[in-house]
C-alpha positions as CSV (number, residue, x, y, z in Angstrom):
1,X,0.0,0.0,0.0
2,X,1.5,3.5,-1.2
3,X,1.4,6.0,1.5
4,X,0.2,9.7,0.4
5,X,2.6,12.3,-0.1
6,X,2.4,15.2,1.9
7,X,4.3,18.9,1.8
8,X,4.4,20.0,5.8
9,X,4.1,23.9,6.4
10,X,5.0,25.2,9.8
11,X,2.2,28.4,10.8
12,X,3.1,31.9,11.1
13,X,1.5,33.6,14.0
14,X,-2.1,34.4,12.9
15,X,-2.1,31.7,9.7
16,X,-5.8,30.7,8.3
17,X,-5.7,27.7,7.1
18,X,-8.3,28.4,4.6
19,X,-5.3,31.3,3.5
20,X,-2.8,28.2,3.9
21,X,-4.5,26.4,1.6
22,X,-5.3,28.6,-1.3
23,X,-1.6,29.8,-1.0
24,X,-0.3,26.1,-1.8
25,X,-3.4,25.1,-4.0
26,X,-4.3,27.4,-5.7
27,X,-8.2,26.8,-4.7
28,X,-10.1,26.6,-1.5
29,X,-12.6,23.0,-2.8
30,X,-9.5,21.3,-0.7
31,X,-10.2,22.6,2.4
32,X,-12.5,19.3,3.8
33,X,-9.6,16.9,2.1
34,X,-7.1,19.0,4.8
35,X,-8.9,19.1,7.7
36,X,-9.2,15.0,6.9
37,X,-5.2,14.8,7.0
38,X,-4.9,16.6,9.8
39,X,-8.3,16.1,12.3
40,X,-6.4,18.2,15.3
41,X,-6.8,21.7,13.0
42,X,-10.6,21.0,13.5
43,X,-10.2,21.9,17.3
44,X,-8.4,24.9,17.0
45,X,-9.4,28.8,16.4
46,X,-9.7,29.9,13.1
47,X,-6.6,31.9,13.4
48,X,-3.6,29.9,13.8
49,X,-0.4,30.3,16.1
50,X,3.2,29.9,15.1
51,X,4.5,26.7,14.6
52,X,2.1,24.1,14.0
53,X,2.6,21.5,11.3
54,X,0.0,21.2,8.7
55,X,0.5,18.5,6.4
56,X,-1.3,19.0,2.9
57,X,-1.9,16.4,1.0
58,X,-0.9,15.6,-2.5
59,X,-4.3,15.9,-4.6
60,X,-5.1,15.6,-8.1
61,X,-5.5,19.0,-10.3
62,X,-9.3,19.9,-10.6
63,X,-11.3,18.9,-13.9
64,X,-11.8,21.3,-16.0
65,X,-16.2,22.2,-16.7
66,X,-16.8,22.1,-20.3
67,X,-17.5,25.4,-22.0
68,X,-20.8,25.8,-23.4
69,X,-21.1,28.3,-25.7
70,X,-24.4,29.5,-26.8
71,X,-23.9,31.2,-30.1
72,X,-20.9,29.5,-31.5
């Protein structure tokens, strides 16, 4: 069984993981698969002290929505 591949991040004082994520992602549909790796976060305040590890998970790259173009 492969194990998931992870990038740790230490927290600045007053991180948001929600900022944390869209700063590594690139998108904030994540969030629920981050809180999954790391359950503790889920206890905390939303804003974050210094030096916590969060772990985010290597995910796949979003599909794309098919363009619908009306007059085309």
């Amino acid at each position: 069984m492969t194990r998931p591949i992870f990038k740790r991040v230490i927290t600045r004082d007053g991180d948001v993981l929600d900022d944390l994520v869209w700063r590594h992602y690139g998108r904030s549909d994540v969030l629920t698969a981050v809180l999954e790796a790391n359950p503790q976060l889920a206890q905390l305040p939303p804003v974050l002290v210094a030096g916590l590890v969060v772990e985010l998970p290597d995910l796949p790259l979003p599909t794309e929505a098919p363009v619908i173009r009306l007059w085309s």
